[in-house]
N, C-alpha and C positions, 0 to 999 in steps of 0.2 A: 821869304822867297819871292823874287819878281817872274809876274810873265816873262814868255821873251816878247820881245817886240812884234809886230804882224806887217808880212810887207806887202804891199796892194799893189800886184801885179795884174794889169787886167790880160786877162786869154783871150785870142782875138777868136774873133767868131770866125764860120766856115767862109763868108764871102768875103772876109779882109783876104781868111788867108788865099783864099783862091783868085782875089785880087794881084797879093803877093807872087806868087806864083805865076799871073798871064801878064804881069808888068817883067817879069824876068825872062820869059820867053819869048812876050811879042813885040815888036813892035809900034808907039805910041797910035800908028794908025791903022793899025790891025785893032787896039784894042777900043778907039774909036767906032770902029766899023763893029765892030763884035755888039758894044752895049747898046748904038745903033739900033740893029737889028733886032735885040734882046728889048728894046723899048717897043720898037713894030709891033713885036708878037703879043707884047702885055695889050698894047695898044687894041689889037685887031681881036682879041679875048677878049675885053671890057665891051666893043663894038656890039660882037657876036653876042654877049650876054644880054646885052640894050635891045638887041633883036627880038629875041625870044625874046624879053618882056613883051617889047609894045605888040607883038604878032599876040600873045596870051590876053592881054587889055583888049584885042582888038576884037578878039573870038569870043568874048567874055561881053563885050557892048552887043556881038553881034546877036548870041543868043540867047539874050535879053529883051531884046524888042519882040514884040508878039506880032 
């Protein structure tokens, strides 16, 4: 008795398919502007977290000194 054969379909993850899905609805420069903006916000999150650091470093130097 043989296996049967196995066949390697890969399943797309949620942001292909939702890829899929804003490539059928929008327009190439909707979808430009959409990841755009979607880069901004990562952008201005990474920023904001660099903040907070150096402010905690800075309070952390400051009441250190005697």
């Amino acid at each position: 008795m043989q296996a049967a054969p196995v066949r390697a379909t890969a399943i797309p993850t949620f942001s292909t398919a939702l890829r899929a899905v804003e490539s059928l609805l929008m327009s190439s420069g909707q979808r430009t502007a959409r990841r755009n903006a979607w880069t901004s916000v990562l952008e201005d999150r990474r920023r904001a977290k660099d903040r907070v650091e150096a402010q905690r470093v800075l309070e952390a130097v400051t009441s250190a000194r005697p």
